[in-house]
N, C-alpha and C positions, 0 to 999 in steps of 0.2 A: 506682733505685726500691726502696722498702723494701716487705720482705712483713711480713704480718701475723701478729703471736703467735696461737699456737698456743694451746689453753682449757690444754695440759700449759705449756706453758711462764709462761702468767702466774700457775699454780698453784705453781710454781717459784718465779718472781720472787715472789709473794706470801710461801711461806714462806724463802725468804735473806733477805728485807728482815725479818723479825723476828726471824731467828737474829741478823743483822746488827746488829741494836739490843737485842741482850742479853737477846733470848729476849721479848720484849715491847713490844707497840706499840698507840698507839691507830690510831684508824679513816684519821684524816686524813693521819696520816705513811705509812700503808699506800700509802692514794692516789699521793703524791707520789710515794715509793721503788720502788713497783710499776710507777708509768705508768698508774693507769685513772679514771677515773673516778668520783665520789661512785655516780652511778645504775647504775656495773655491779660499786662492788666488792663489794656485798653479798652478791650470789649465790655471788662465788667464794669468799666468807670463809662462809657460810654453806655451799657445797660441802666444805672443807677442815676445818669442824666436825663434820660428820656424816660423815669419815673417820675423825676422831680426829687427824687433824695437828695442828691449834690447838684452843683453848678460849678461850672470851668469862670476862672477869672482868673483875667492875664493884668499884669501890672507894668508891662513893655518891654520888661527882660524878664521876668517867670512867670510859670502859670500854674494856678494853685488851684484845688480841686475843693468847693468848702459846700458845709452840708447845711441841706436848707432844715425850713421849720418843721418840713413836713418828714425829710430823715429823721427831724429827734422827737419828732413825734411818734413815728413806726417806731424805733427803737427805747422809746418809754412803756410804748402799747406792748410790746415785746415781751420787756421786761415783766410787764403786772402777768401776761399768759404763762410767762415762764413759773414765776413764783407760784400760780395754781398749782398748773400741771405738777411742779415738785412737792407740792404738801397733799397733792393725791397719787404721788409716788410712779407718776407716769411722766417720766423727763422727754423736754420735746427739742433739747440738744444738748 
């Protein structure tokens, strides 16, 4: 039986999948690489904007979702808590 992500974890997955494609991505590839859905990924791309992890930019025909300094910043800070947490045997995802 599979559990359910977490709103932090697919806030995660949202922003690796655009670090993962070079810092930028449109809406649909979000969808796929993330796992969610057309009708819920808005909110969370819409959440992750008004933190300042990403920013919307349109180029006249697409609009691409690209993650600022301060996403790979969280997501390096991240990274060092993770590596604690696991060499004290207490995993925090």
């Amino acid at each position: 039986m599979h559990s359910r992500r977490t709103k932090v974890q697919i806030y995660l997955d949202v922003l690796r999948a655009v670090k993962r494609a070079g810092g930028r991505l449109k809406i649909t590839h979000i969808v796929h690489k993330a796992n969610l859905t057309h009708d819920r990924v808005q909110q969370y791309l819409d959440y992750l904007i008004s933190k300042g992890f990403l920013e919307e930019e349109c180029d006249g025909e697409h609009t691409y979702f690209k993650i600022t300094q301060k996403g790979l910043d969280f997501l390096g800070e991240l990274n060092k808590l993770k590596e604690i947490s696991d060499a004290f045997g207490f995993p925090i995802y």
